[in-house]
TINU-761000 format. One line per field, with one value per residue (C-alpha): residue in one letter; residue number from 1; x, y, z. Coordinates in steps of 0.2 Angstrom, whole numbers. Layout:
% TINU-761000
r = (a, ...)
k = (NUM, ...)
c1 = (X, ...)
c2 = (Y, ...)
c3 = (Z, ...)
This chain:
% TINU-761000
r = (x, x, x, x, x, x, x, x, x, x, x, x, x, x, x, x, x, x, x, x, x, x, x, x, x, x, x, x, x, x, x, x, x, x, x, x, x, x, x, x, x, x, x, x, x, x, x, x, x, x, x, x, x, x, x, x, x, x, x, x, x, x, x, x, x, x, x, x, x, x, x, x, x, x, x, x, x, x, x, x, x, x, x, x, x, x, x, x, x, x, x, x, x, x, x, x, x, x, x, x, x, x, x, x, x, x, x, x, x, x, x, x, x, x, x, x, x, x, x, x, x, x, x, x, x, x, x, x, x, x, x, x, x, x, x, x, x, x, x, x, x, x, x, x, x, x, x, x, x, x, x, x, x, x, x, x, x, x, x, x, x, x, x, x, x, x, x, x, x, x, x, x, x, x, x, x, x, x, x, x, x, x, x, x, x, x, x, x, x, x, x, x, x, x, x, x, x, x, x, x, x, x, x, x, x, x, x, x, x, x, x, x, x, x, x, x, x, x, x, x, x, x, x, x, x, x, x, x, x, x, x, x, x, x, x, x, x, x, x, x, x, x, x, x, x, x, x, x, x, x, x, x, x, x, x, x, x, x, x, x, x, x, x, x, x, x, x, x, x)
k = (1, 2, 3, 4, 5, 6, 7, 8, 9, 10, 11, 12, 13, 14, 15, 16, 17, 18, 19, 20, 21, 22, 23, 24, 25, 26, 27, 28, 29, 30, 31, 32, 33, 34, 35, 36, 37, 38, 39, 40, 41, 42, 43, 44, 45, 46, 47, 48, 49, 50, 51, 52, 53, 54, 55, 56, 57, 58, 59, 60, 61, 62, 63, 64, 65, 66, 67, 68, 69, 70, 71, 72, 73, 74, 75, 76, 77, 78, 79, 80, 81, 82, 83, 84, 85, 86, 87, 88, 89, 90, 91, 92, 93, 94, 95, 96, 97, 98, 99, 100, 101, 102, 103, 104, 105, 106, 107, 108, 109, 110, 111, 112, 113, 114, 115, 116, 117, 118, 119, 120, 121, 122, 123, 124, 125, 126, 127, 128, 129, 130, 131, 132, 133, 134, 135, 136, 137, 138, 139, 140, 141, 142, 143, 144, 145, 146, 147, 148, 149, 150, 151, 152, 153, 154, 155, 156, 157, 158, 159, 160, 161, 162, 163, 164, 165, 166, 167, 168, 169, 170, 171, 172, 173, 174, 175, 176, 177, 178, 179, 180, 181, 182, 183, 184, 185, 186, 187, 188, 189, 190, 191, 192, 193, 194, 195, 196, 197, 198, 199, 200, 201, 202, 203, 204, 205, 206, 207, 208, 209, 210, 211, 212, 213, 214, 215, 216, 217, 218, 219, 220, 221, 222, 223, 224, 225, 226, 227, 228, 229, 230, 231, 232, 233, 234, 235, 236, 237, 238, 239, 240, 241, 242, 243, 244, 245, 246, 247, 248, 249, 250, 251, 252, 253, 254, 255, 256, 257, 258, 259, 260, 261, 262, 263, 264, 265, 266, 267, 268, 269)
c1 = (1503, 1490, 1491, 1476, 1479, 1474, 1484, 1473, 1461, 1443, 1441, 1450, 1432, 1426, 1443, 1443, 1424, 1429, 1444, 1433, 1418, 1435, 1442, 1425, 1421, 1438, 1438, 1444, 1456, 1465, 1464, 1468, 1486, 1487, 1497, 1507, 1510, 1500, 1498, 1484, 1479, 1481, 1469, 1456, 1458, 1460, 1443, 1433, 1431, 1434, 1449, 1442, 1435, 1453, 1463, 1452, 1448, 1469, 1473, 1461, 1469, 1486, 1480, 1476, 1494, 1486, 1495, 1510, 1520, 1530, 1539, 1528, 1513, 1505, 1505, 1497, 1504, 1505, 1494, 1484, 1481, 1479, 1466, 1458, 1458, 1451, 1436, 1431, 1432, 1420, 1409, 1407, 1405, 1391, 1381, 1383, 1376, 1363, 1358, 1359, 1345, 1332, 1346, 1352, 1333, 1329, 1343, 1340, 1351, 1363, 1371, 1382, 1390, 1407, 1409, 1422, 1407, 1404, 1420, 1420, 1405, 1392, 1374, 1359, 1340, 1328, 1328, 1345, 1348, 1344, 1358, 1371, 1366, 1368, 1382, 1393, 1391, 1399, 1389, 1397, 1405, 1417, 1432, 1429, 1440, 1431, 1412, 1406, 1388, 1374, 1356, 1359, 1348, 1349, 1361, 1353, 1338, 1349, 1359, 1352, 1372, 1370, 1374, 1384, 1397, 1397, 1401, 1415, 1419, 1418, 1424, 1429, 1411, 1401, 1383, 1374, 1354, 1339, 1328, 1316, 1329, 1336, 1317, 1315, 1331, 1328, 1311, 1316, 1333, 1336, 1346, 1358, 1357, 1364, 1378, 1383, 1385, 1392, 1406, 1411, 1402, 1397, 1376, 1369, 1355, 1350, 1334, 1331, 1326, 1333, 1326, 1345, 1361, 1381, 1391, 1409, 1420, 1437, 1444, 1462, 1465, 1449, 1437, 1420, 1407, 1389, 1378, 1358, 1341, 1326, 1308, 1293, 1296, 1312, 1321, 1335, 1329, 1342, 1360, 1380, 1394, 1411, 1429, 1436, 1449, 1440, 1422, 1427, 1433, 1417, 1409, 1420, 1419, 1397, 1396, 1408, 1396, 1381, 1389, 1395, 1376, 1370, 1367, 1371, 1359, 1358, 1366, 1365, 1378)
c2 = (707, 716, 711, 702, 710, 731, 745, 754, 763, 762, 750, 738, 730, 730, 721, 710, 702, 700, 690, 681, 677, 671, 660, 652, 649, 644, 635, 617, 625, 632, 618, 606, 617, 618, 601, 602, 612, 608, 614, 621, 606, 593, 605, 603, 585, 586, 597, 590, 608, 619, 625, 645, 641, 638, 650, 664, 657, 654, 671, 680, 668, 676, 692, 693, 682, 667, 656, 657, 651, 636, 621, 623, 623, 635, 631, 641, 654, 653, 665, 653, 640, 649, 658, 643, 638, 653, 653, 635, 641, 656, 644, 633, 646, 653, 639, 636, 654, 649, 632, 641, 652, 644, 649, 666, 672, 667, 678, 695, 709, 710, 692, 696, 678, 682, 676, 663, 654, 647, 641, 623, 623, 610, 615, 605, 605, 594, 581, 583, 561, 562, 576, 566, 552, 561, 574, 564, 576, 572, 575, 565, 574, 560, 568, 587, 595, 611, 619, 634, 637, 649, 643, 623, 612, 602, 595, 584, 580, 571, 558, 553, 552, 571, 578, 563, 569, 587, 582, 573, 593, 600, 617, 615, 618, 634, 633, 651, 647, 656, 657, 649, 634, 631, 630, 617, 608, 610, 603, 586, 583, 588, 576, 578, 596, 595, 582, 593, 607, 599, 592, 612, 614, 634, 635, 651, 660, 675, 682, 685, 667, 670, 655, 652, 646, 644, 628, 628, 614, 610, 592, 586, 591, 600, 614, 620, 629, 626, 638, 631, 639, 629, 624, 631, 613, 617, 607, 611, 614, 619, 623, 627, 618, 626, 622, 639, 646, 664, 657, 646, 662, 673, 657, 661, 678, 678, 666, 675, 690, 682, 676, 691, 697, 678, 675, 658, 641, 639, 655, 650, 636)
c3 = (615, 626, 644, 653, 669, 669, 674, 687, 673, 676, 661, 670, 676, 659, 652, 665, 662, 644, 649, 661, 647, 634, 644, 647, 627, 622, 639, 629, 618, 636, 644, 630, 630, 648, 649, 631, 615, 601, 584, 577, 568, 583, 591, 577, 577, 596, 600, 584, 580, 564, 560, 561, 578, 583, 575, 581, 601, 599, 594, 607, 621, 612, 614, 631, 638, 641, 627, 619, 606, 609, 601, 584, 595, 606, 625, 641, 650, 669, 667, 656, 670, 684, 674, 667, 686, 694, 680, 684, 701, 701, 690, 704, 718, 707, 704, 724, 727, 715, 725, 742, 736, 749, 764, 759, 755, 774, 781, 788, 780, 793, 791, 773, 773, 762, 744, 752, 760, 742, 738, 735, 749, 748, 748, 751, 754, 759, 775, 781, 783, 765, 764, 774, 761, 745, 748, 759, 773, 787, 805, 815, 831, 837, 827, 833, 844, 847, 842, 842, 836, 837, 836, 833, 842, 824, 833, 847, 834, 823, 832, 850, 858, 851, 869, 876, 860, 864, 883, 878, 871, 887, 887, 868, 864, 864, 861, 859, 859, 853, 872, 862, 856, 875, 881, 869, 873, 891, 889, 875, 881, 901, 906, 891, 893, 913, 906, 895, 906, 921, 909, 903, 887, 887, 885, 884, 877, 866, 868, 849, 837, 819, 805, 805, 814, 812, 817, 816, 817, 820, 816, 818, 798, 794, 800, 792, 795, 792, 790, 791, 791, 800, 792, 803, 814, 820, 809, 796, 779, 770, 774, 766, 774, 771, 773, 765, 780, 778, 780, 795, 802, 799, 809, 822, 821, 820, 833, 844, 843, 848, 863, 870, 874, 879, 897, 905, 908, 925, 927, 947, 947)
């Protein structure tokens, strides 16, 4: 029985992608054996397939370790399963980098958001109350313990008690603004702004204004991170929320940077 996993040679890319493609077309037959053995002819009836499509997508998933024999039947591997998983995974993370066309393609080179990012992540376009609507995003701030963002006036422009929330923060909350954003903020939203900032939360400006901006989050249980790109109003149009541990952590790590070079509103007090 060959082995699924390589050996160090340069084929092992190769080997692997063919792995990858066979567990997607005999993707029932592997799941259908990932909860019990079954014989060949309970997976025909099973499947509602021919008997030659399972004898041949069974022997490959043979081949490669990912089913064995057992009790009669065949059953999957460990290695089945995990497999099976880590496909439907990739799928799903695909498909995600797909929809988050209209956010990547407004990024500058620079920002190389990690593959994590698209892990389980929800992406959306459009008006972002319709968002909140339709992907049961979550935007309210009353559960956050701390914030960190770079470029996200979104965040008074969605909900009124935008900056009476962050001031509950206090110095839990980092706000790193384009010039361009603060001057807006300071100009819409003064006396929210001067709350906030009396109550510790961290204001500062950049002198840069990307199309885009980073959120992250932490909840009692959860963290995320949002990365959202603005329409020519100044309004999100499109963004990808995250929960992967190692995206939340580029968050961090991106907003951390653009602070370091940010100077301070009201840099006098």
């Amino acid at each position: 029985m060959s082995s699924w996993v390589g050996d160090g040679d340069e084929d092992d890319g190769e080997d692997a992608a063919a792995a990858f493609e066979t567990v997607g077309r005999r993707s029932q037959i592997l799941q259908a054996l990932s909860s019990e053995p079954l014989a060949k002819a309970e997976l025909v009836r099973t499947l509602s397939v021919s008997r030659s499509t399972v004898d041949r997508g069974v022997e490959r998933l043979v081949d490669l370790g990912l089913v064995e024999r057992s009790d009669g039947g065949f059953v999957a591997t460990t290695a089945g399963r995990v497999a099976l998983e880590t496909h439907d995974e990739a799928i799903r993370a695909m498909a995600n980098v797909l929809g988050a066309g209209p956010v990547l393609d407004r990024l500058p080179e620079s920002v190389n958001p990690p593959p994590s990012l698209f892990r389980d992540a929800v992406v959306c376009t459009g008006d972002l109350t319709a968002m909140e609507q339709r992907a049961s995003l979550d935007f309210d701030l009353g559960e956050v313990t701390t914030l960190t963002g770079f470029n996200g006036p979104f965040l008074f422009s969605l909900w009124p008690e935008g900056s009476e929330q962050l001031a509950r923060l206090g110095d839990s909350a980092t706000l790193v603004l384009s010039a361009e954003s603060l001057d807006w903020l300071s100009n819409r939203y003064p006396d929210g702004l001067d709350a906030m900032v009396d109550a510790g939360v961290r204001v500062c400006a950049v002198d840069d204004d990307p199309a885009f901006g980073v959120v992250v989050m932490n909840r009692p249980t959860t963290a995320s991170v949002t990365l959202v790109v603005y329409d020519h109003m100044g309004g999100p149009e499109a963004l990808v929320v995250s929960y992967d541990p190692s995206a939340v952590a580029w968050g961090r790590t991106l907003v951390a940077a653009r602070a370091e070079t940010a100077r301070p509103y009201r840099a006098d007090d």
